[in-house]
C-alpha positions in Angstrom: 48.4 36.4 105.9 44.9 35.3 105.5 44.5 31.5 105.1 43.1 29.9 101.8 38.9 29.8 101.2 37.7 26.2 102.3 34.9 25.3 99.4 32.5 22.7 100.6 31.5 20.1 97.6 28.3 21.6 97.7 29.3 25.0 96.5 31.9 23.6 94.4 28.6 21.4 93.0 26.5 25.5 92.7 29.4 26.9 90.7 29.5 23.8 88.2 26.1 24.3 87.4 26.3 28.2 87.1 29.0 27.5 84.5 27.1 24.4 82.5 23.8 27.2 82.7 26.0 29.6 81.2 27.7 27.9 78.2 25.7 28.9 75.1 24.9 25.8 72.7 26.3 26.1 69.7 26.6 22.8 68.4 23.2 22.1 68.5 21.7 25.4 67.2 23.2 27.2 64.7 23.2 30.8 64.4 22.1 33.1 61.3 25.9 33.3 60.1 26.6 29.0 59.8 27.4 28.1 56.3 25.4 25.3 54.5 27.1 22.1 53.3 28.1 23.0 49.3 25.6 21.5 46.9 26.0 18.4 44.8 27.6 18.9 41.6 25.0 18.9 38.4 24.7 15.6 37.1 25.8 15.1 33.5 22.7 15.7 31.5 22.2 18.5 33.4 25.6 19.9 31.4 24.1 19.3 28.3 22.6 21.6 26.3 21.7 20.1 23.5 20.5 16.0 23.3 22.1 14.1 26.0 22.2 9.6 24.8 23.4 7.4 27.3 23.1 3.6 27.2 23.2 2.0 30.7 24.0 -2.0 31.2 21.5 -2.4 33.9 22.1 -6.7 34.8 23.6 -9.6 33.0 23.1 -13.1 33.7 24.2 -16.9 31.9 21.9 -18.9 30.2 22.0 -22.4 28.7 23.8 -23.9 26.7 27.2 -24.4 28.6 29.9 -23.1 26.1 33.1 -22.5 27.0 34.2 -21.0 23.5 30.9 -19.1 22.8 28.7 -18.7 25.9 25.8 -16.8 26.3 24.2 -14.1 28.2 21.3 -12.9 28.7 21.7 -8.7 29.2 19.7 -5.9 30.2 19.9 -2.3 29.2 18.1 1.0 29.0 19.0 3.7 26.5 18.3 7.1 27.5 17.0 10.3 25.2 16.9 13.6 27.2 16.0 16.8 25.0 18.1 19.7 27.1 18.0 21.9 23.0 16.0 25.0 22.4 13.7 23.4 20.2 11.5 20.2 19.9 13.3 17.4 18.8 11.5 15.5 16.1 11.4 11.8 15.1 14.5 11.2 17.5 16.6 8.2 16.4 19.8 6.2 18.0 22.5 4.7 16.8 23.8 1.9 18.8 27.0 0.1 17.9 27.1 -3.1 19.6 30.1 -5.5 19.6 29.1 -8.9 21.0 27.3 -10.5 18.6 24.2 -9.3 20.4 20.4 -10.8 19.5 18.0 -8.3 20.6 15.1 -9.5 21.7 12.8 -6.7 22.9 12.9 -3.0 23.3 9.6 -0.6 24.9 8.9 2.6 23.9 10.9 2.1 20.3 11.3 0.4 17.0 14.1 -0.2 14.7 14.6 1.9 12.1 14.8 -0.4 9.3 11.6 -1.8 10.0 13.4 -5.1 11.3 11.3 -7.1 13.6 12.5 -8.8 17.0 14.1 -10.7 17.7 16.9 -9.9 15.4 20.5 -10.0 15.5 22.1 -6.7 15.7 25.8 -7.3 16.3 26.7 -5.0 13.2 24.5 -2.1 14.9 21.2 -0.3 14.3 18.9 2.4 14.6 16.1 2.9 17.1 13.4 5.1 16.2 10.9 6.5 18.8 7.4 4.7 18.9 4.5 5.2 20.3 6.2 8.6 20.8 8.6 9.8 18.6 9.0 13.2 19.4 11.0 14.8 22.1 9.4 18.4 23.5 12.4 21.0 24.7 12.4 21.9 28.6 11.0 25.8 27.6 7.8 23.9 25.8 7.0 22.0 29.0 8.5 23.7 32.0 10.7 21.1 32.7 8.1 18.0 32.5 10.5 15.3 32.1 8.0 13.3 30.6 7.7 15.1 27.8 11.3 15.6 27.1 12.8 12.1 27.9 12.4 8.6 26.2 13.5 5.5 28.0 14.2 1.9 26.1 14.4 -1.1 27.6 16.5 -3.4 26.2 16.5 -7.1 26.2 18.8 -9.7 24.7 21.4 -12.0 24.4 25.5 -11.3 24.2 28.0 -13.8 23.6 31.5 -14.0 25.6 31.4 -11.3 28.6 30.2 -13.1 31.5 29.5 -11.0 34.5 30.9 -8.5 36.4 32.4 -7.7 33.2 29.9 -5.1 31.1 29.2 -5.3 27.6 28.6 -1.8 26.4 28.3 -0.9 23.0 31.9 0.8 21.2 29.3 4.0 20.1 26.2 5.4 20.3 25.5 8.7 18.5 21.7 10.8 18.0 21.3 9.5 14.4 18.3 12.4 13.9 19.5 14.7 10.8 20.9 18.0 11.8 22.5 16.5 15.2 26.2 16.0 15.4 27.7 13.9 18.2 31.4 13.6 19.5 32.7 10.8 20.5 31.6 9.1 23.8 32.6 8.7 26.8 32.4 6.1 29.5 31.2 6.7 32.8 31.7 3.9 35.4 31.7 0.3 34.5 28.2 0.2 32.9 26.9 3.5 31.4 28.0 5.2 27.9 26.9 8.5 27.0 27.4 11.3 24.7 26.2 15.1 24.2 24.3 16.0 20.5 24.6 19.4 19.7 22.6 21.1 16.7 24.9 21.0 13.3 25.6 24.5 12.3 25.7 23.7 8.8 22.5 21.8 8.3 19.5 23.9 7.6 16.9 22.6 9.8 14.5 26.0 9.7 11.5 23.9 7.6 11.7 21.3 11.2 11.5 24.2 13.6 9.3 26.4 12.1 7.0 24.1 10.2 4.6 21.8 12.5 5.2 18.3 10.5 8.9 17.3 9.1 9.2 17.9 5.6 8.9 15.0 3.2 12.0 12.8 2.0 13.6 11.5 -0.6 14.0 8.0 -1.5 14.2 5.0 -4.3 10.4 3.7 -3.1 8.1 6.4 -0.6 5.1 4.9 0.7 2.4 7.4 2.4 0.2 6.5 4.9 -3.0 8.9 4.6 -5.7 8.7 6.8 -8.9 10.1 4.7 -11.8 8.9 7.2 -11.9 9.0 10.5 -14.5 7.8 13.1 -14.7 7.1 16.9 -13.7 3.7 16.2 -12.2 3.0 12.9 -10.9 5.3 10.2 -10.0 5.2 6.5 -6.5 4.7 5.3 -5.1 5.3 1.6 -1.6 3.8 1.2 0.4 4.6 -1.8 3.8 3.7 -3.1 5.5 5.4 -5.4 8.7 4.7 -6.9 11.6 7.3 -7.4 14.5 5.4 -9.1 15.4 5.3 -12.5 16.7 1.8 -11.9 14.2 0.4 -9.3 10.5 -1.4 -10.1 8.7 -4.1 -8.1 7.1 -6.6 -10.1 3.9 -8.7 -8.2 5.0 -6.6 -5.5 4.0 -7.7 -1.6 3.8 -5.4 1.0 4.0 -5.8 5.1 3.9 -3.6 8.2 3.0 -4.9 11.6 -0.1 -3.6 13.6 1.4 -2.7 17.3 -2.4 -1.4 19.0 -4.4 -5.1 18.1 -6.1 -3.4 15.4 -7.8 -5.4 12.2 -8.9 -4.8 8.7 -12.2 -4.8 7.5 -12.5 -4.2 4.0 -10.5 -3.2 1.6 -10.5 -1.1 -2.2 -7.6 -1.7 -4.9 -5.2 -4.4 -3.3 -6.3 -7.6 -1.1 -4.5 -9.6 1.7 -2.8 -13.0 0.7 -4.7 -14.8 3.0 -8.0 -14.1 4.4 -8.2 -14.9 8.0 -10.2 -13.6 10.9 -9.3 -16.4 13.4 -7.0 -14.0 15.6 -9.9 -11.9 16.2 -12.3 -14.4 17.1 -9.8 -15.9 19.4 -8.3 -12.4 20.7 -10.2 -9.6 22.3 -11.2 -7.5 19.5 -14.7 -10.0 19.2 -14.9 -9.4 23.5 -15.2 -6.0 22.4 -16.8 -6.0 19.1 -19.5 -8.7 20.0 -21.8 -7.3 17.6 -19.9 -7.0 14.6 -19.8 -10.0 12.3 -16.2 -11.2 12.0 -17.1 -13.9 9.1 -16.8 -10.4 6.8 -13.4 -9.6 8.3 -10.6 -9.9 5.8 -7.6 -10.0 8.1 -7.0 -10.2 12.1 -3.3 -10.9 11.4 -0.7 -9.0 13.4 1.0 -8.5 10.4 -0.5 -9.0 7.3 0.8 -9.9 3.9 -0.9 -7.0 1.0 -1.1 -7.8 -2.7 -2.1 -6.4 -5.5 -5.5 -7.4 -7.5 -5.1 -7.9 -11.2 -6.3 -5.1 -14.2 -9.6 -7.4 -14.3 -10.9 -5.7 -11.3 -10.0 -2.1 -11.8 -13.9 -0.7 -12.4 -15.0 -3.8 -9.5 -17.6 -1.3 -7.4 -16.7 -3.9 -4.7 -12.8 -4.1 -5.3 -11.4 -1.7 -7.5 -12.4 2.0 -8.6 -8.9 3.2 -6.9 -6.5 5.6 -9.1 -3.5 3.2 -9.4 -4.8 0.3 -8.4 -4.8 -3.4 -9.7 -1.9 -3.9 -11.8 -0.7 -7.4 -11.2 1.6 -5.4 -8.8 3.6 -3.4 -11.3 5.6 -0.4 -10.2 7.8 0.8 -13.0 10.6 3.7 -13.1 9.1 7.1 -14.2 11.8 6.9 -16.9 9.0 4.4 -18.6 6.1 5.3 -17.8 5.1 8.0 -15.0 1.2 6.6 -14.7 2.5 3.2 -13.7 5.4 4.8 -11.6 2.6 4.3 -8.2 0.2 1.5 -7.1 -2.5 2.7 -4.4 -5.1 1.2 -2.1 -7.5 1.9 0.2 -8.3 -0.3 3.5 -10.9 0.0 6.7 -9.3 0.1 10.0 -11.1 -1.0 13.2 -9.0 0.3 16.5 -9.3 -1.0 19.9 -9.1 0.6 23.0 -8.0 2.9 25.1 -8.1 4.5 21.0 -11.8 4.9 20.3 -11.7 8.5 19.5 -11.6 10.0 16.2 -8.1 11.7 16.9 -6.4 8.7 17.7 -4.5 7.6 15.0 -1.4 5.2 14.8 0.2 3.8 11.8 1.5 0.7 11.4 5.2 -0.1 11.8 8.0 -2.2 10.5 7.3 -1.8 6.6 8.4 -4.3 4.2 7.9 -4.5 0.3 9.5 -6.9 -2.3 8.8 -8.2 -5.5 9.6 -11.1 -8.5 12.7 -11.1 -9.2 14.1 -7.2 -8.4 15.7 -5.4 -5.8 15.2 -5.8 -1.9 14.4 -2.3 -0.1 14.7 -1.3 3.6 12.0 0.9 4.5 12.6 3.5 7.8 9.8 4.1 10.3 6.3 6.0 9.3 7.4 9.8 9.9 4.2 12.2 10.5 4.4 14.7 7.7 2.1 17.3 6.5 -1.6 16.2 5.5 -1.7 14.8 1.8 -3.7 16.9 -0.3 -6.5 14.7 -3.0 -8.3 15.9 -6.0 -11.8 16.1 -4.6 -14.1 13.4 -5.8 -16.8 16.1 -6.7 -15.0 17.0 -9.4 -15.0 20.7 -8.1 -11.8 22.6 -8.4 -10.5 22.3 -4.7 -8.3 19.6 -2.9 -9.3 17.5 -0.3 -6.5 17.3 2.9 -6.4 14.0 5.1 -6.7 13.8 8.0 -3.0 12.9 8.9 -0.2 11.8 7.2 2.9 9.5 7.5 5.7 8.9 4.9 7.9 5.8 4.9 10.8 6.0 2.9 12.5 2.5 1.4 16.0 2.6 -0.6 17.4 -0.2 -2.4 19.8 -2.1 -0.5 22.2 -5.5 -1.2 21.4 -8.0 1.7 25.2 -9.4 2.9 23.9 -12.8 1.9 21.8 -12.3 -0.6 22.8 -14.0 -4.2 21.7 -12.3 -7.1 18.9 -13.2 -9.3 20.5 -12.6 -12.9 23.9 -12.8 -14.3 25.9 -11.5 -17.7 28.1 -13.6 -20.0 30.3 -12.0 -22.1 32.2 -12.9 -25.4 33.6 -10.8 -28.7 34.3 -11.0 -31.8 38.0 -11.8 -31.6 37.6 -15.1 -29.4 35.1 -17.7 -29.9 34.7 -18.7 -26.7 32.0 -17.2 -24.2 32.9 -16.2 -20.5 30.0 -17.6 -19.3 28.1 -16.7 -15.8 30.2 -17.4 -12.6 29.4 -20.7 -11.0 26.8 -20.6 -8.2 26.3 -16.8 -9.7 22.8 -16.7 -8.1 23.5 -19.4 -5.7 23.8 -22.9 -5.0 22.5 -25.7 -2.4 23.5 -25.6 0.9 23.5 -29.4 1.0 27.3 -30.6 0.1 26.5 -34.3 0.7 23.5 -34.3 -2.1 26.0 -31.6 -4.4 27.2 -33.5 -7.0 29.3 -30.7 -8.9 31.6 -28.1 -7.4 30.6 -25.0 -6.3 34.5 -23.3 -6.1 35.6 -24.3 -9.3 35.5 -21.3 -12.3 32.7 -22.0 -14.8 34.2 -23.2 -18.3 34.4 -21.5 -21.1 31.9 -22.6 -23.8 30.9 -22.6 -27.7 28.5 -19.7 -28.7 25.9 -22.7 -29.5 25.6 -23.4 -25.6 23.8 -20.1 -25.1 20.8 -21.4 -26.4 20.9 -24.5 -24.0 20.0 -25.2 -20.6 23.0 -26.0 -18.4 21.8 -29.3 -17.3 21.9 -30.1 -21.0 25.7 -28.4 -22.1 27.7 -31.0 -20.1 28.9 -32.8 -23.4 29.1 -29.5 -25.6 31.3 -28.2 -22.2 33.5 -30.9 -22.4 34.1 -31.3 -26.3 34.9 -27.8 -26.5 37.5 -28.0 -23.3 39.1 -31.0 -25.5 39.2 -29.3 -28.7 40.7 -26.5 -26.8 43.0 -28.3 -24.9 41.7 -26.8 -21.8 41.6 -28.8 -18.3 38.1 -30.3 -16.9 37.9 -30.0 -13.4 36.7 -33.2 -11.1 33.6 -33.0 -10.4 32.5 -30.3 -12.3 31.5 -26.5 -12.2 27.8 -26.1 -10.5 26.0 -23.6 -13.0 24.6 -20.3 -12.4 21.5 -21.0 -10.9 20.0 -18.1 -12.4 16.8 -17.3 -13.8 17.8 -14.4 -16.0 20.9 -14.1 -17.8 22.4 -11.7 -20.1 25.0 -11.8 -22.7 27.2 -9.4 -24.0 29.0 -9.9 -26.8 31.7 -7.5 -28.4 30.6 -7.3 -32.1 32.7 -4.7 -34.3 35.7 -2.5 -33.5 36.3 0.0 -36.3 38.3 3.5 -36.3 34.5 5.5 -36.2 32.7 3.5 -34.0 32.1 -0.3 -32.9 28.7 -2.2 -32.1 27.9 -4.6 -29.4 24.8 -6.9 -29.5 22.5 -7.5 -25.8 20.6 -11.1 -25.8 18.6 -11.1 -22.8 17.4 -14.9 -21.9 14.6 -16.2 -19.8 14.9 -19.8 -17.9 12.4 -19.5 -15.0 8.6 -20.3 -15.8 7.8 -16.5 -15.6 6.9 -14.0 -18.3 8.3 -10.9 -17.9 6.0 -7.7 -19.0 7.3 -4.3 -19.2 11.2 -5.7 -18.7 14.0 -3.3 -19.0 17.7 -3.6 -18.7 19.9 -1.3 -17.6 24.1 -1.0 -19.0 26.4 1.2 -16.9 29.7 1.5 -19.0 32.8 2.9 -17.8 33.8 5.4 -20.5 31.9 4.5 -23.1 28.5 5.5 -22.9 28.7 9.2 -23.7 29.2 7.3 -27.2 26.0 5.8 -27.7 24.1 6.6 -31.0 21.2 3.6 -31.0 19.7 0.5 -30.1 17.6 -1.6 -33.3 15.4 -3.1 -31.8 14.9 -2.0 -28.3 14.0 1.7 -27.3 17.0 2.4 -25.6 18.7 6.1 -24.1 21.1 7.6 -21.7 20.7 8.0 -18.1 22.3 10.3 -16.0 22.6 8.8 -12.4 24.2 10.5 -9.3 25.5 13.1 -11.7 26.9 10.7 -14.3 25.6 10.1 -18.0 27.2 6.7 -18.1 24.1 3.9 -18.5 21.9 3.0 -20.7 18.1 1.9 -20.3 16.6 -0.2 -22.5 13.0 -1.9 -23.0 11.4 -3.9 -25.5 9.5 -2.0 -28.6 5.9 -2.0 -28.2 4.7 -5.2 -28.8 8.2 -6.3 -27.9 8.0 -5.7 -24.3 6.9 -9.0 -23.3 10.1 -11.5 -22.2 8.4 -14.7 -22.4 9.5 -17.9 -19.8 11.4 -20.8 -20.8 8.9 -23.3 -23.0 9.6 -27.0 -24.2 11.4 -27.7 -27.3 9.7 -29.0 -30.8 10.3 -32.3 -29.5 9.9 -32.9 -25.3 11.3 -35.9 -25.2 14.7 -35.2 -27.0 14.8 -31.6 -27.7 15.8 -29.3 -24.8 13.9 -26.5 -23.4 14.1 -23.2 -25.2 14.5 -19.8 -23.2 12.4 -17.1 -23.7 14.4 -14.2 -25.6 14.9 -11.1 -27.0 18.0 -9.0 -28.4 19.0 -6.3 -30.5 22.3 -4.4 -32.0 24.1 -1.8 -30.0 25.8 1.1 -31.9 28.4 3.7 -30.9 30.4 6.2 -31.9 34.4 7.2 -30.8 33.3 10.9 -31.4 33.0 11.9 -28.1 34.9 9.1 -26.6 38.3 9.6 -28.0 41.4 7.5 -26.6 38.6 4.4 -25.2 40.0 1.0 -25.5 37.4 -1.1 -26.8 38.6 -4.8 -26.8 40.8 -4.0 -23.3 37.5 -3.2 -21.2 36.0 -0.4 -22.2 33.8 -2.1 -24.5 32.2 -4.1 -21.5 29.5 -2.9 -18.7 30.7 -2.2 -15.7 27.1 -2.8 -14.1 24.1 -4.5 -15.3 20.7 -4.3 -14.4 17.5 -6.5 -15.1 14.4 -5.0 -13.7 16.3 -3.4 -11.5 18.2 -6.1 -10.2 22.3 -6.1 -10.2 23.3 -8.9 -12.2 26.4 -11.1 -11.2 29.4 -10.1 -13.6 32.1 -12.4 -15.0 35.8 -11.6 -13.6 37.8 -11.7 -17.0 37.6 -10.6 -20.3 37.7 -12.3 -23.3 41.2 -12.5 -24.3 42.2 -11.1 -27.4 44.9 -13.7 -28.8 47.6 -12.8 -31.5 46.4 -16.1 -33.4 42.7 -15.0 -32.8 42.2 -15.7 -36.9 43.3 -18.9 -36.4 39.8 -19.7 -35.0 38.2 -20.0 -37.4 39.6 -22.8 -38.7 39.3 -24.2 -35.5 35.6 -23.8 -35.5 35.2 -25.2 -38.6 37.3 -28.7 -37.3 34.9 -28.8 -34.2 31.5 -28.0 -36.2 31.0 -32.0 -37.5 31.6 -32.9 -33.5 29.5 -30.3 -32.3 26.5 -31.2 -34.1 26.7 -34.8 -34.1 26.4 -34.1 -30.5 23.8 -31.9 -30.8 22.0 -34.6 -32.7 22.4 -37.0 -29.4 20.7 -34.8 -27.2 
């Protein structure tokens, strides 16, 4: 039997080594047939194919005060705009719902829609409209350039209650561009919200995608922005407003937009700025650049100036005027009166600074605001680029001229949460001789309690129909005779007024089995004159019934579809509504409003069934250039012993007028 090998360490060391040589190495170098690791899922824009929105809370931090009930915060953000669609997305804007009490403070690369400036609090929401840039170009356009598909805002400003690590996000954000419909979002960690925007199939966007510009929209007031002239370094610009509602008209009208590229105006044809100022430029670094232009000629370096309107006196000014629709004390009336005074124009030189100076660089101004005396505020959108304007050439020849570009900005009436009205409506009849006067504090009162010396909760009184004719500050002892003779509480202290420096009544004149009549006094306390004034009457079921008016020019409006109110203005040579003037004798006569009036008629023809003296005899709206008027909340009540009050009249005339006597 043959006796085991005997290995010597050293050729057990020679075999370890063969084997070590021998052992291929795989971990470190992988063959043709190793896998690779799977890739990373596609992020969440990447799955949208249409507009993806997301709003990101990027930091938070407390700031001063201390507040345990209501502390705030200072909070970052950035909202997101990524166009993944087929086509070009044009004029994007974003709806952000916010939900703690937020004041914005600053936000790049956008503007609000409403043509709000910052800071601003937007705790109820708002829009943001892309600025400098407000166009979006699709992924197919560009290759994939992000940059030319994507906007980014930066947000800055200030919540209330949700300290950090807590997140304040919005409760919805949504592609507010027409033709876009967005589900509802969804959260995505702690801090980001975002949503998908797909096209709406029922919208028909083909003018946006086949047509270069967006087409022109309506509105109650459109204001284009044409540029006519351009140079390297300054350009031409017509701006005209135009009105578009039957109820609307601007009256010494005042218009405002915010320059966002430091440029200036030089001169200006048809309108002027309310103050005359050059100082900014002198101090800023349009006179480092333009050292030798002489800024003493310069009408307005403001950031954002403050436009008015010249008067008819300087219509054929060579220097000033010469401007289709210019200079007209800043009157814009409703086509329904006149359609040549339904626009107001001007003209204005813009210099531009740089990195602009070439003749293609053009940028409108932003954040539009127009108002007027005594009528209706507007909110006005963002300039929108639109297809060039088209002029009458000034050569007379049969051609039009086209600007060089063109932006619209559309304004619609609105009613400011805490805005008072500016007129108010009285109301009485026939069967009751007392008026329902205005509501008290109707177009506001003093904020000042401690200096208040009359109520501002307490229900106006009713009054005698003498008291129409008499300023409020003067009907304190015909208010209270007439509460005594009517056995009718006073409250302590009394009833503020209206505050009002229009008011209208209405009083219920005839009810017969054909027809009935109402008459419309239209009174003027403030110090203005009123030219051109109209007011407007929206009934409920009575205005298909209208036959006249006696001595206004009055007719029927149809409004959203509904032929229920009815314009009237003065005659001419009746159309001016003259302020409140002294009486024959200042020092114990009161002051006399300025007035007009006239005799309604109607027929029951066409309005069979109405209830005349139970409501539908009364307006449901009114209007005074434009301007909804405060409305009483009752009726005059129609009392079974309504004859009786005559008599009564008769037993309060000798006390009435002795009292009229006193004052």
């Amino acid at each position: 039997m043959d006796s085991a090998p005997n290995f010597t360490p050293h050729f057990l060391l020679l075999i370890l080594s063969l084997l070590i040589v021998s052992i291929p190495l795989t971990s470190s170098q992988p063959n043709a047939t190793t896998t690779n690791p799977p890739p990373s899922p596609p992020s969440d824009s990447d799955l949208c194919n249409g507009v993806y929105v997301s709003y990101t809370h990027t930091k938070g931090s407390k700031i001063p005060p201390n507040d345990t009930s209501n502390q705030p915060y200072r909070f970052e953000s950035v909202i997101t705009v990524l166009n993944n669609g087929r086509d070009e997305l044009k004029s994007w804007r974003v709806f952000v719902k916010f939900a703690h009490k937020e004041i914005l403070v600053s936000a790049s690369n956008a503007v609000l829609s409403d043509g709000s400036s910052l800071p601003l609090s937007v705790e109820n929401g708002t829009v943001f409209a892309g600025y400098p840039s407000s166009d979006l170009k699709s992924a197919i356009q560009t290759a994939g350039d992000v940059t030319q598909m994507q906007a980014r805002v930066e947000l800055v400003g200030t919540q209330f209650g949700v300290s950090p690590p807590n997140v304040p996000l919005p409760k919805n954000i949504s592609l507010a561009t027409d033709g876009w419909k967005c589900p509802k979002p969804t959260q995505k960690g702690k801090n980001v919200l975002q949503v998908c925007c797909t096209p709406d199939p029922d919208y028909d966007n083909t003018d946006i995608i086949d047509n270069k510009y967006l087409p022109r929209q309506d509105g109650d007031l459109t204001i284009m922005y044409d540029v006519v002239r351009s140079y390297s370094s300054n350009y031409m610009a017509q701006v005209t407003m135009e009105n578009h509602s039957p109820l609307g008209r601007l009256d010494n009208w005042k218009l405002s937009f915010d320059w966002m590229r430091d440029e200036f105006i030089y001169t200006m044809k048809g309108a002027y700025p309310s103050a005359v100022d050059s100082s900014h430029c002198v101090d800023g670094p349009q006179a480092k650049y333009y050292q030798d232009l002489d800024f003493s000629n310069v009408l307005s370096c403001a950031r954002r100036p403050t436009i008015i309107d010249l008067p008819p006196t300087k219509y054929n000014d060579s220097t000033f005027g010469l401007i289709p629709f210019c200079c007209r004390n800043g009157t814009i009336l409703p086509r329904s009166m006149d359609p040549s005074k339904s626009r107001s124009a001007f003209q204005m030189q813009v210099y531009k600074m740089p990195p602009d100076l070439n003749i293609s660089a053009l940028s409108p101004p932003q954040n539009w605001r127009i108002n007027g005396t005594l009528n209706p505020d507007y909110k006005c959108g963002p300039p929108v680029r639109v297809s060039p304007s088209q002029f009458a050439d000034p050569s007379g020849l049969p051609s039009n001229k086209t600007a060089f570009a063109s932006w619209q900005v559309v304004c619609n009436i609105t009613q400011p949460k805490e805005a008072s009205p500016r007129c108010c409506v009285s109301f009485s009849a026939y069967f009751n001789d007392s008026i329902v006067p205005c509501k008290t504090c109707a177009c506001g009162c003093s904020n000042n309690k401690a200096a208040r010396t009359c109520s501002a909760t307490a229900p106006s009184l009713l009054l005698p129909q003498q008291a129409l004719l008499v300023p409020f500050e003067n009907r304190t002892e015909l208010t209270l005779a007439w509460a005594y003779l009517k056995h009718r509480p006073v409250p302590n202290p009394m009833p503020c007024g209206d505050n009002c420096g229009v008011s209208i009544n209405w009083h219920l004149a005839t009810d017969y089995r054909g027809g009935w009549t109402a008459r419309v006094t239209v009174f003027n306390w403030g110090e203005t004159d009123f030219v051109d004034w109209f007011t407007a009457i929206q009934m409920k079921n009575a205005a298909p019934g209208f036959e006249k008016a006696y001595s206004f020019n009055a007719t029927t409006l149809g409004i959203n579809g509904e032929n229920n109110t009815i314009f009237m203005e003065g005659l001419p040579g009746l159309n001016y509504l003259v302020g409140e003037r002294d009486g024959e004798n200042p020092l114990k006569n009161p002051r006399i409003p300025g007035k007009q009036q006239s005799v309604l008629s109607f027929t029951k023809k066409l309005t069979p069934g109405i209830n005349v003296p139970g409501g539908d005899g009364f307006p449901r709206k009114v209007f005074f250039n434009g301007e909804e008027c405060s409305l009483p909340t009752i009726l005059p009540m129609r009392s079974s012993q309504h004859r009786m009050h005559i008599s009564t009249l008769l037993l309060a005339l000798p006390v009435l007028a002795l009292l009229l006597l006193r004052a």
